[in-house]
N, C-alpha and C positions, 0 to 999 in steps of 0.2 A: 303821329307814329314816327316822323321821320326825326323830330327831339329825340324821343325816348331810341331812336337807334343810333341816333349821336353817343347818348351818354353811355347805353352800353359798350359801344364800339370804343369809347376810352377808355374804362374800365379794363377793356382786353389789350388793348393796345398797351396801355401799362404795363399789365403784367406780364407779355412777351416783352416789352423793352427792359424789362427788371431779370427776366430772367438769360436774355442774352447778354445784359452788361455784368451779368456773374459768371455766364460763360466765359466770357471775353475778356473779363476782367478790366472792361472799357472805366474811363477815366472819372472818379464822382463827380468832379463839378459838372460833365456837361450831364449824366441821368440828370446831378439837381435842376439843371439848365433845362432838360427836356420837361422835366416832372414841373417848371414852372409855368411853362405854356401849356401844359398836360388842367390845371389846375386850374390855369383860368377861362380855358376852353368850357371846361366841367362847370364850372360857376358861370357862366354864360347861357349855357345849354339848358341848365339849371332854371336860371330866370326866367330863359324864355318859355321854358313849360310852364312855370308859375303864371305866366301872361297869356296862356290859350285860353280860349272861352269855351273850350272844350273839357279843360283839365277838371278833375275834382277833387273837393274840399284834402281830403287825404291827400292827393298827389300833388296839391300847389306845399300844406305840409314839408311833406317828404322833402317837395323840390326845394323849397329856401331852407330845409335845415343842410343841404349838400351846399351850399354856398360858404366858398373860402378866398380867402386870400392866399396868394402863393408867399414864401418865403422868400423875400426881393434880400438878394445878397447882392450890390455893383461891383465887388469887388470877383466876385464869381463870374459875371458876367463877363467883365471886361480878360479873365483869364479865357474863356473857352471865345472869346470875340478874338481875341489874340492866334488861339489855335486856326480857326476858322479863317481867319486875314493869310495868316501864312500857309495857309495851300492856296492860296491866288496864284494862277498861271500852272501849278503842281500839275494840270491835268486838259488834254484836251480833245474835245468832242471830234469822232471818225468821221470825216465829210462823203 
């Protein structure tokens, strides 16, 4: 149970980070950035349902046809690593 409330819980997760990066009008690379780790988190979760000895014939199915590879862009990366680098020190914890 606690897989299957993984994979739901990305599912949702998703779709409120999609819809407040339209809000926001926040920057594409880092959604693509988020949606990369979004994706292999989901293909992880994935697998591991397929490997319960619990799971059934349908649901191991189901679960390796949800298996992706994320879209690996480095040149994306390395812009929103960029972003990320440069708030270093930008902020600091109230003691």
């Amino acid at each position: 149970m606690l897989t299957l409330g993984e994979l739901f819980t990305l599912v949702v997760y998703g779709q409120l980070i999609l819809e407040q990066a339209e809000l926001t009008g926040q920057d594409r690379d880092l959604v693509d950035q988020i949606f990369d780790v979004l994706v292999r988190d989901f293909s992880a979760y994935a697998v591991e349902l397929h490997g319960k000895p619990t799971t059934t014939a349908d649901q191991q199915a189901w679960a390796v046809a949800q298996v992706r590879a994320p879209v690996v862009d480095a040149a994306r990366f390395e812009r929103v690593f960029a972003q990320v680098t440069g708030q270093a020190g930008a902020y600091e914890m109230r003691a």
